[in-house]
Each structure stands twice: as structure tokens, then as C-alpha cells.
N, C-alpha and C positions, 0 to 999 in steps of 0.2 A: 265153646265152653258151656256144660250145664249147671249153671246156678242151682236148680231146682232141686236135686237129689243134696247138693253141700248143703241149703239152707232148708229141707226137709229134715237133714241129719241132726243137724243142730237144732233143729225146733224140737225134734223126739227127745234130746237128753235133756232138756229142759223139765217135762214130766217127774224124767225120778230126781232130776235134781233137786227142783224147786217145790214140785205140785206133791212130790213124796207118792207115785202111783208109776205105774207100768206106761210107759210110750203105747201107746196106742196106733193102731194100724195107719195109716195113710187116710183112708175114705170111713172111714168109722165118725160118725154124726157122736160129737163130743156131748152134745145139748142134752139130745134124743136119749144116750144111752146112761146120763147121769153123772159124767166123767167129770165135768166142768160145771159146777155150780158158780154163783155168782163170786165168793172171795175166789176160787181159783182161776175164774178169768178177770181179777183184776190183777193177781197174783202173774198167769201170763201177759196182761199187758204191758207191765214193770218191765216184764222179763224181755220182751220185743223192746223198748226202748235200751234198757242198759246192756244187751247181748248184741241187738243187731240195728243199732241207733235209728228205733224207727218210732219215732211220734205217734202216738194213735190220738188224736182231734176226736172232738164230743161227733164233728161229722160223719166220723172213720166208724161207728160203734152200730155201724149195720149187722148184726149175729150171724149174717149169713157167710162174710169176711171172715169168722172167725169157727166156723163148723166143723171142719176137717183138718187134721194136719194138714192135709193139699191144699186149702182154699185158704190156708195162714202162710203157708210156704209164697203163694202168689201176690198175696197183698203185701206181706212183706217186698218179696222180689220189684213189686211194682212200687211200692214207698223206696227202697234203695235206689234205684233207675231215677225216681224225679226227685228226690234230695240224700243226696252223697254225703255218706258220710262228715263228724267235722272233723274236721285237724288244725290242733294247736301251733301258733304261729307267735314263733317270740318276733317281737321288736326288738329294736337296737337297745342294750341296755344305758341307764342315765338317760329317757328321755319321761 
């Protein structure tokens, strides 16, 4: 199974959903070309936690993680792989 292209996909409609601008290529340098200014990468970082339940830690805010659709696609993939998703878990009710 390739994760990669599913959670490439989904990071591209994020753009016009959220960022109000065109998906951009795969390897297009977000930084470099102007795309992603500071409010709309924290605006993607929101977006990685409530779309693909992945935490980004003050550790995790190396730019270079975050440069290309492809190189967000794998930080993501790799934050999914060492913390899973959560899932809501009822208890017994009346306790």
C-alpha cells in the first residue's frame, strides 16, 4: 500500500481549501517561491494536526520538514507510523 500519493493528495486540497491558493506541485520549494508565509504555515500546521492528527512539537519546526508538498507528505507519514491515530473509547456507563 502507498501512503504517499493518499497523503500527498490530501495535503494538496488543503491549499485551496484552507490557504485560499492553487496546490502546488509536489517539489516546488513553498519558502523559496513565496507560497507560504509565516500565517500560512501556521495556518498548515493546524491543518496537519485536525486533518491528519499529527502534532507538530516546537522540536518538529525544522523548515526543511515543511518545504515541499513531498517532504510534508513524509514527515507527516513518518509522525502517523510512530503515534496512531486516537480513538475515542467509552467506558462502562454509571461509572
Amino acid at each position: 500500500m502507498n501512503g504517499d500519493s493518499s497523503v500527498a493528495d490530501r495535503l494538496a486540497r488543503i491549499f485551496p481549501d484552507a490557504l485560499h491558493m492553487e496546490a502546488p506541485a509536489i517539489d516546488t520549494d513553498l519558502f523559496d517561491t513565496g507560497m507560504l508565509d509565516s500565517l500560512g504555515f501556521v495556518e498548515l500546521l493546524l491543518r496537519l494536526e485536525q486533518d491528519f492528527g499529527v502534532p507538530v512539537s516546537v522540536d518538529d519546526l525544522e523548515l526543511d520538514h515543511f518545504r515541499t508538498l513531498g517532504r510534508i507528505a513524509q514527515f507527516v507519514e513518518a509522525r502517523q507510523t510512530v503515534l496512531p491515530p486516537l480513538r475515542l473509547v467509552h467506558g462502562a456507563s454509571g461509572r
